[in-house]
N, CA, C and O atoms as a Maestro MAE file, in Angstrom:
{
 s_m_m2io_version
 :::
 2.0.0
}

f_m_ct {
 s_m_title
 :::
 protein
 m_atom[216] {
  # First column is atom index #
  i_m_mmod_type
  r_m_x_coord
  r_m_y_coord
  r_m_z_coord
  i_m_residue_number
  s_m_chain_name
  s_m_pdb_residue_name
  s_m_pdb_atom_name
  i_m_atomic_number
  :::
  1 25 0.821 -1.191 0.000 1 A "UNK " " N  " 7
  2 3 0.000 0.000 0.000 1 A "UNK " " CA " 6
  3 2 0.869 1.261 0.000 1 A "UNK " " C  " 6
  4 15 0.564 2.129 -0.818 1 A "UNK " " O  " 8
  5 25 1.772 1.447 0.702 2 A "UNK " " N  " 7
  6 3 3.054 2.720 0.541 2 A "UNK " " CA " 6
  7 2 3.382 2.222 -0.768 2 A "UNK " " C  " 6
  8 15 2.618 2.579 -1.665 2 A "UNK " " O  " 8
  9 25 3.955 1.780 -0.953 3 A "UNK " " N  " 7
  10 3 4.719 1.598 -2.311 3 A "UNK " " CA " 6
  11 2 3.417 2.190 -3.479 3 A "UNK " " C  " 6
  12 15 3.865 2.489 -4.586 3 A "UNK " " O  " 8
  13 25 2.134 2.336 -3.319 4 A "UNK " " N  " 7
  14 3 1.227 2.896 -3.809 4 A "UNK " " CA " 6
  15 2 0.801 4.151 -3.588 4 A "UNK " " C  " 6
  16 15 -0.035 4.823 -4.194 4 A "UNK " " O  " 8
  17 25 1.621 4.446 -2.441 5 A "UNK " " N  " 7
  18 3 0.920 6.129 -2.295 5 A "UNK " " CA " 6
  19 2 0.165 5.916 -1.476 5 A "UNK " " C  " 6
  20 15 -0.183 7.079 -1.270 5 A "UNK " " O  " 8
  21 25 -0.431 5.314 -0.771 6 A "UNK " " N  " 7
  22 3 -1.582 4.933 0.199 6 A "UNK " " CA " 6
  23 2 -0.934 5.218 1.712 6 A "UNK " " C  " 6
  24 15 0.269 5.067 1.927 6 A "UNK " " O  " 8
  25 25 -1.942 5.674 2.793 7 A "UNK " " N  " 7
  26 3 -1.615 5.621 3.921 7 A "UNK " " CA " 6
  27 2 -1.970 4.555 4.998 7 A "UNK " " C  " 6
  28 15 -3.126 4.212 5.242 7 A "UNK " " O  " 8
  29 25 -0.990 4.121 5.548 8 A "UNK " " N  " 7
  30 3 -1.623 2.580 6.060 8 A "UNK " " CA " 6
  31 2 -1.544 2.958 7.810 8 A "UNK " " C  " 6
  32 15 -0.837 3.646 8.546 8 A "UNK " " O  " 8
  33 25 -2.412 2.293 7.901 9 A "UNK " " N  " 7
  34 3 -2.636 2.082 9.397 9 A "UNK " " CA " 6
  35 2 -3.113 0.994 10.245 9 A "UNK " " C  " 6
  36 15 -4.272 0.594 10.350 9 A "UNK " " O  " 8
  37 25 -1.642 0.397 11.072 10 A "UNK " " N  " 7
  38 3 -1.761 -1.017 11.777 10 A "UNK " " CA " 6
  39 2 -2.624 -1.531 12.547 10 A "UNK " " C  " 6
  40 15 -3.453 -0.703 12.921 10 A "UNK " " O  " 8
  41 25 -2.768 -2.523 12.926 11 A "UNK " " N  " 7
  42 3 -4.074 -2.890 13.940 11 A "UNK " " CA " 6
  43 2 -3.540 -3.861 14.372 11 A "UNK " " C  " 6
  44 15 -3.325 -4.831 13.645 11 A "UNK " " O  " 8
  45 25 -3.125 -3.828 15.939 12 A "UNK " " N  " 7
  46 3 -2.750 -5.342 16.774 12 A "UNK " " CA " 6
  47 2 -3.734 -5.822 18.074 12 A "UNK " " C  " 6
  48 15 -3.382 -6.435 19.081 12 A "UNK " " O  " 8
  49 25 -5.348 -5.240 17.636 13 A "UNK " " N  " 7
  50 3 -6.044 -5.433 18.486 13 A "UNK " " CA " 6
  51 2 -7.009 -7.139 18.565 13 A "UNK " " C  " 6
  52 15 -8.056 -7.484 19.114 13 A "UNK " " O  " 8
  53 25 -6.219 -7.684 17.905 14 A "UNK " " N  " 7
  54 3 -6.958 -8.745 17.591 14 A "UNK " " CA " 6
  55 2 -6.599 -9.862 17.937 14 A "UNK " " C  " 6
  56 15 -5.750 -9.531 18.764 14 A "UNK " " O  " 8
  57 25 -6.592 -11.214 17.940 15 A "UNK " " N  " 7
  58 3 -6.031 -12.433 18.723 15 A "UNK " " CA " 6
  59 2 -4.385 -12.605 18.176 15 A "UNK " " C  " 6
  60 15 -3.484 -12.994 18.919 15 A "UNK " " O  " 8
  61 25 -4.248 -12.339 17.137 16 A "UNK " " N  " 7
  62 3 -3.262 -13.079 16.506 16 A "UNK " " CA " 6
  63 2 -1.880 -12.259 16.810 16 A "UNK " " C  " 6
  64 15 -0.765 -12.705 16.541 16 A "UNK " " O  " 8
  65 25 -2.120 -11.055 17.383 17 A "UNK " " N  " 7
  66 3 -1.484 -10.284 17.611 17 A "UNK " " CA " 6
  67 2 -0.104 -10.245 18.706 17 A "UNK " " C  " 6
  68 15 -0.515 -10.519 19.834 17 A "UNK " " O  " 8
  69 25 0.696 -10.107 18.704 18 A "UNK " " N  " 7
  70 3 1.982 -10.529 19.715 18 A "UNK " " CA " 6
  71 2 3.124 -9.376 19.755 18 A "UNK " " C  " 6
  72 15 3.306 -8.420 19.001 18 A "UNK " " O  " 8
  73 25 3.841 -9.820 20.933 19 A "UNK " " N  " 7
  74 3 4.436 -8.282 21.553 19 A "UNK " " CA " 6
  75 2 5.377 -8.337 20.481 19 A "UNK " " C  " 6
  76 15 5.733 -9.340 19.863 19 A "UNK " " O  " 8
  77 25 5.841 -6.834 20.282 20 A "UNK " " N  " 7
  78 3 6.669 -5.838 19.318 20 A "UNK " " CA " 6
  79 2 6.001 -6.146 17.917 20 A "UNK " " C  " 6
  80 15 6.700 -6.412 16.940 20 A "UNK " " O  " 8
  81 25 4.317 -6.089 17.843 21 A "UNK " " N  " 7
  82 3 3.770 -6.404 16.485 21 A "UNK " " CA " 6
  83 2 3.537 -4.903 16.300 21 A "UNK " " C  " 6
  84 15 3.512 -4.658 15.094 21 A "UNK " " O  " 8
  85 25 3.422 -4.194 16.782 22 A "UNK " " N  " 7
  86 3 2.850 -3.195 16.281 22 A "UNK " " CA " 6
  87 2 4.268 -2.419 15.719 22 A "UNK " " C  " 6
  88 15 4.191 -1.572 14.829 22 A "UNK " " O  " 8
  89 25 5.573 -2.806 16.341 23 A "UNK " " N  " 7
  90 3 7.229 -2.381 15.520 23 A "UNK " " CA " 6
  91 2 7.073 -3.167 14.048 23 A "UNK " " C  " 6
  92 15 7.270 -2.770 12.899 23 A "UNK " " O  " 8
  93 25 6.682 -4.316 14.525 24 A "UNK " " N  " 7
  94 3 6.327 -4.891 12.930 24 A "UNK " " CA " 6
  95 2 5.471 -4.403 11.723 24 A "UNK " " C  " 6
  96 15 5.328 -4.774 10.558 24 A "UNK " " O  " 8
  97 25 5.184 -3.843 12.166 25 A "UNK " " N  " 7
  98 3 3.855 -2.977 11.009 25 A "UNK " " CA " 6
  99 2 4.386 -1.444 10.495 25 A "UNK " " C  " 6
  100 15 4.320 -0.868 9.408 25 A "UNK " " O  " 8
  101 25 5.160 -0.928 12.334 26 A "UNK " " N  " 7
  102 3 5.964 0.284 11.493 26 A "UNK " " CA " 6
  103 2 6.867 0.308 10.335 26 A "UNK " " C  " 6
  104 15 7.031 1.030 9.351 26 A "UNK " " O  " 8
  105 25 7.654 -1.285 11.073 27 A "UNK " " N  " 7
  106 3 8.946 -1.439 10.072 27 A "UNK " " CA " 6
  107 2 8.560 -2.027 8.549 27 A "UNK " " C  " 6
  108 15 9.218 -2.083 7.510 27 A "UNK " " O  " 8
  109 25 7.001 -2.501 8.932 28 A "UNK " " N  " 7
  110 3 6.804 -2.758 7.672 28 A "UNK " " CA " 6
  111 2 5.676 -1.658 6.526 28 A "UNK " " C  " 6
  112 15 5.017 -1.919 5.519 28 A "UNK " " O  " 8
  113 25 5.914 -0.371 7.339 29 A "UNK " " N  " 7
  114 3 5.377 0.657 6.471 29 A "UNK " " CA " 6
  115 2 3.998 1.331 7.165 29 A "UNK " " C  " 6
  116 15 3.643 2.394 6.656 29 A "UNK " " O  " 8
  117 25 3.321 0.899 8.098 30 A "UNK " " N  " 7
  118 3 2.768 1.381 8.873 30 A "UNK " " CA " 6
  119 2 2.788 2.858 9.222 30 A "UNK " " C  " 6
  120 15 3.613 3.047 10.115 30 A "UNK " " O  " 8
  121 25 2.292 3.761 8.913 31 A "UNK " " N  " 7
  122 3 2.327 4.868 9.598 31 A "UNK " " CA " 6
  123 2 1.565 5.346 10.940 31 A "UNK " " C  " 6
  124 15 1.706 6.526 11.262 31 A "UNK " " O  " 8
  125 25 0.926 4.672 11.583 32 A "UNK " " N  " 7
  126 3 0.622 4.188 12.907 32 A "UNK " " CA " 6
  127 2 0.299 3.257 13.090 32 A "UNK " " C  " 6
  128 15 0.068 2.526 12.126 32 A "UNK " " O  " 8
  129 25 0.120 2.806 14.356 33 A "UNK " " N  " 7
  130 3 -0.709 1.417 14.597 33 A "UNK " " CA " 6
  131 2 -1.393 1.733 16.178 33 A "UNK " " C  " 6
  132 15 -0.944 2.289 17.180 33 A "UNK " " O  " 8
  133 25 -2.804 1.030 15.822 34 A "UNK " " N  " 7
  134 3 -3.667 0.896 16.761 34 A "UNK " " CA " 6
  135 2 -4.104 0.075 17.237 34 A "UNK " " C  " 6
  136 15 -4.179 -0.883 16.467 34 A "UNK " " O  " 8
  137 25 -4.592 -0.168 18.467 35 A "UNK " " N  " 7
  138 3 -5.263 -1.196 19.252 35 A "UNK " " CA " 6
  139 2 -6.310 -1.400 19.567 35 A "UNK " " C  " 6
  140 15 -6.619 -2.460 20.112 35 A "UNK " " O  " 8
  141 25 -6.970 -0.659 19.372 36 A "UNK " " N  " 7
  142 3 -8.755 -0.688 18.899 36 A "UNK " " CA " 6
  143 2 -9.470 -0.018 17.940 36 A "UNK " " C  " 6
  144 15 -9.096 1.109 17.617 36 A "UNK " " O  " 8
  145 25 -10.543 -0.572 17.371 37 A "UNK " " N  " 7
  146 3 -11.201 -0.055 15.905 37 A "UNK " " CA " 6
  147 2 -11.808 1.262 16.564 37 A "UNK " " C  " 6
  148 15 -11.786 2.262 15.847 37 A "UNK " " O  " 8
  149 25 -12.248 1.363 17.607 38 A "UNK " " N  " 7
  150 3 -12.498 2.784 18.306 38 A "UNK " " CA " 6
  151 2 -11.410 3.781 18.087 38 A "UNK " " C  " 6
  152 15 -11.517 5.007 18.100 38 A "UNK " " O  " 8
  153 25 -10.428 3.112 17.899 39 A "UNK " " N  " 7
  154 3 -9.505 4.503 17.536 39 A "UNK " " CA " 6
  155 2 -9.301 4.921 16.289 39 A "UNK " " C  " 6
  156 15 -8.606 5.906 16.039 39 A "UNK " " O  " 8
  157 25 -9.856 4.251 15.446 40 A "UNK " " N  " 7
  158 3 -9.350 4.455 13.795 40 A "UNK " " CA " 6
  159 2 -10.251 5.690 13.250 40 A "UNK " " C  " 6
  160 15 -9.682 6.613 12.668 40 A "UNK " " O  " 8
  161 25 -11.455 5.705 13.410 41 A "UNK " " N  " 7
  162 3 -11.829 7.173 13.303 41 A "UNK " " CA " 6
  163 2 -11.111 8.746 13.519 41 A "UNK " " C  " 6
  164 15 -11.054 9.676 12.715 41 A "UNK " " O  " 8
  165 25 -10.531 8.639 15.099 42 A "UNK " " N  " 7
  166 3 -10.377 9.411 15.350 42 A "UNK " " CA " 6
  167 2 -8.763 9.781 14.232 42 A "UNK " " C  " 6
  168 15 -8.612 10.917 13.781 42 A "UNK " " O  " 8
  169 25 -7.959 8.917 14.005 43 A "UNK " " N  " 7
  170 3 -6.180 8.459 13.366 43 A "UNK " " CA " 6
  171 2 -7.165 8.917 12.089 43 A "UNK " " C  " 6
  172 15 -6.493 9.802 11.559 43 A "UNK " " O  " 8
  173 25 -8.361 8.788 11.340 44 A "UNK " " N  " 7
  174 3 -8.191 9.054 9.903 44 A "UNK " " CA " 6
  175 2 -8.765 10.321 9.936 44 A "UNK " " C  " 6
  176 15 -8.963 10.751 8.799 44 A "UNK " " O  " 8
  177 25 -9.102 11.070 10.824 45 A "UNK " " N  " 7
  178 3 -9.376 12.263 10.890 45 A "UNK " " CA " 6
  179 2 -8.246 13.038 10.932 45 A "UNK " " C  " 6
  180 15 -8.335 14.165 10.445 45 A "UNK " " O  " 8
  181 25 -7.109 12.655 11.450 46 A "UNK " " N  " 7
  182 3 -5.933 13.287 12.115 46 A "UNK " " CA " 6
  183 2 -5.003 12.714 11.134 46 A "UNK " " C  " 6
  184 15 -3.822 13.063 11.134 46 A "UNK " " O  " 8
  185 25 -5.406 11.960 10.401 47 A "UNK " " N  " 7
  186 3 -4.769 11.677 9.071 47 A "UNK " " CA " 6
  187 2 -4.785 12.405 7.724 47 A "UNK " " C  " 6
  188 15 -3.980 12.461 6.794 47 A "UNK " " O  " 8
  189 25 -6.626 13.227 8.072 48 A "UNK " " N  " 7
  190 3 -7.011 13.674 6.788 48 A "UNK " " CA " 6
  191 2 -6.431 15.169 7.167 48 A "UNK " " C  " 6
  192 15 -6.343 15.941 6.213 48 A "UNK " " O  " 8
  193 25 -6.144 15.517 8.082 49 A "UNK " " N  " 7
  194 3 -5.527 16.937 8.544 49 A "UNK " " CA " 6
  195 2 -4.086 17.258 8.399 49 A "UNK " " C  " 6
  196 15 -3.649 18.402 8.276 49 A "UNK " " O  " 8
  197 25 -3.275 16.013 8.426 50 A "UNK " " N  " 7
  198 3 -1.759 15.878 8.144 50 A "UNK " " CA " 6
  199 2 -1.177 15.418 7.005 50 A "UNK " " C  " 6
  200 15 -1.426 14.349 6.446 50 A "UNK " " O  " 8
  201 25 -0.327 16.324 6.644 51 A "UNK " " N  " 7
  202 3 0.306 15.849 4.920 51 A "UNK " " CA " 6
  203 2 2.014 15.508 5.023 51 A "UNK " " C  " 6
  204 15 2.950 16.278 5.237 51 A "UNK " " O  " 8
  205 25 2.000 14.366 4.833 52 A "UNK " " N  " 7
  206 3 3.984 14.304 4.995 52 A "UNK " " CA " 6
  207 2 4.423 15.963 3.508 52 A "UNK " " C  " 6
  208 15 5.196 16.915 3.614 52 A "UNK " " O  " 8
  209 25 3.849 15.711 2.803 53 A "UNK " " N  " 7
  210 3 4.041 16.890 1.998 53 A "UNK " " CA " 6
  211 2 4.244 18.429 2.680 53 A "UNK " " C  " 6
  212 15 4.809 19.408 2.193 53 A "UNK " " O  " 8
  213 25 3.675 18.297 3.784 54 A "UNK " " N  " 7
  214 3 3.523 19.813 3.935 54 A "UNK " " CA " 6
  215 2 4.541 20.317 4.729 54 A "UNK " " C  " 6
  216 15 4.596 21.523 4.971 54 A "UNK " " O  " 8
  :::
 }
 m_bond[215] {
  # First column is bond index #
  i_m_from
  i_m_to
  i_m_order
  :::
  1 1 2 1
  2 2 3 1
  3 3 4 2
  4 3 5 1
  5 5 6 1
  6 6 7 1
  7 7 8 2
  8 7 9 1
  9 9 10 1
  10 10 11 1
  11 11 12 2
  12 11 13 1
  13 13 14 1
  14 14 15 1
  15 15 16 2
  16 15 17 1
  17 17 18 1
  18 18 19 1
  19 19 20 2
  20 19 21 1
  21 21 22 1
  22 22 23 1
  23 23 24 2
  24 23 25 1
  25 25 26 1
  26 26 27 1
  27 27 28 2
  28 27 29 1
  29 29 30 1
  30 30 31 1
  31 31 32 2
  32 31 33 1
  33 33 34 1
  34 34 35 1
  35 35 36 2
  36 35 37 1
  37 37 38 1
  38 38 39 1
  39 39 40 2
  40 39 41 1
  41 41 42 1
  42 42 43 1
  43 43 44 2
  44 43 45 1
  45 45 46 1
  46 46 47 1
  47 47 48 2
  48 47 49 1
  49 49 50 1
  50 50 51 1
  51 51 52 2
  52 51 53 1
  53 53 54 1
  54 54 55 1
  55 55 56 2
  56 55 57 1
  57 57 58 1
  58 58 59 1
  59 59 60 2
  60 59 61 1
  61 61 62 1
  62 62 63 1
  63 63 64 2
  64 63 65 1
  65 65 66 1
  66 66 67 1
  67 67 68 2
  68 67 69 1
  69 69 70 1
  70 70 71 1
  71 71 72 2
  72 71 73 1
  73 73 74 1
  74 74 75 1
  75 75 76 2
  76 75 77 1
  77 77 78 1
  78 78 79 1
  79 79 80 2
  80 79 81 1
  81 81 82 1
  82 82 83 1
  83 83 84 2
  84 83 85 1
  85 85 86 1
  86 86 87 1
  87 87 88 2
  88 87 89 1
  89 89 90 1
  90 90 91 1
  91 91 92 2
  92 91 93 1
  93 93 94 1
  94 94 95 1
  95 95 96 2
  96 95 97 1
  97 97 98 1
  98 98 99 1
  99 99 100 2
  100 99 101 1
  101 101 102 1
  102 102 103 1
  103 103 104 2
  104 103 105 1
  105 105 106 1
  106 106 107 1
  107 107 108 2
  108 107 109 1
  109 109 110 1
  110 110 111 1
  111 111 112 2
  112 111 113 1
  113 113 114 1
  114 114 115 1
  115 115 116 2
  116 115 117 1
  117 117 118 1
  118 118 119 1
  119 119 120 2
  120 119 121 1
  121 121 122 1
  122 122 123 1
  123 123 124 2
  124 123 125 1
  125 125 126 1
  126 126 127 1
  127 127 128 2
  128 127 129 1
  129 129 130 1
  130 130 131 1
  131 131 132 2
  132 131 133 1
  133 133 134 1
  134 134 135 1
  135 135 136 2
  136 135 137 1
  137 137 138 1
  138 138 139 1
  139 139 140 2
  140 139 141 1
  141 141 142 1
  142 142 143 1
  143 143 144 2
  144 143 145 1
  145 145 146 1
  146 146 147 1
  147 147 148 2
  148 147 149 1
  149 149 150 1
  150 150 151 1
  151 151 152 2
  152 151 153 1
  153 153 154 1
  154 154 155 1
  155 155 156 2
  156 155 157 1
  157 157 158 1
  158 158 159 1
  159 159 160 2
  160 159 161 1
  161 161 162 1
  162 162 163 1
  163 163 164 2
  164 163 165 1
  165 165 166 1
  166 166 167 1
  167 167 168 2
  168 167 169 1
  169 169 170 1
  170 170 171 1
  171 171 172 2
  172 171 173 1
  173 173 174 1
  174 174 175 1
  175 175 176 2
  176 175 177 1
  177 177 178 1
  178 178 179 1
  179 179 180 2
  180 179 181 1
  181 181 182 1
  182 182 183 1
  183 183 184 2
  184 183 185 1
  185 185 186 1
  186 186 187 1
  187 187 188 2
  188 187 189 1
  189 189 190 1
  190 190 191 1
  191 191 192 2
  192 191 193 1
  193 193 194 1
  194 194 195 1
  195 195 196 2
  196 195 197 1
  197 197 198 1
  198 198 199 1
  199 199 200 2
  200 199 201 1
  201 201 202 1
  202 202 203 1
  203 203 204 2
  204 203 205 1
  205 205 206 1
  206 206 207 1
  207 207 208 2
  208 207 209 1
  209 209 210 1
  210 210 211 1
  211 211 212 2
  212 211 213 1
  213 213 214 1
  214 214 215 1
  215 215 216 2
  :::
 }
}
């Protein structure tokens, strides 16, 4: 999805999930990562307000 121009955002709120996963998602292009779907609203709001461009 980076390699597309896309902004990605991690999620280790789920079973499968294990410690330093959410380093795993940075290192793998992640530009945040979250731990509950309650928070993803608020990250794409604060996503749609921030430009690495700017």
């Amino acid at each position: 999805a980076r390699t597309a121009g896309m902004r990605v955002i991690g999620f280790t709120g789920a079973g499968h999930s294990y410690p330093g996963h959410a380093d795993a998602l940075t290192e793998a292009g992640a530009e945040t990562v979250i731990r509950r779907w309650a928070e993803l609203k608020s990250v794409i709001a604060a996503l749609s307000e921030w430009s690495a461009d700017a």
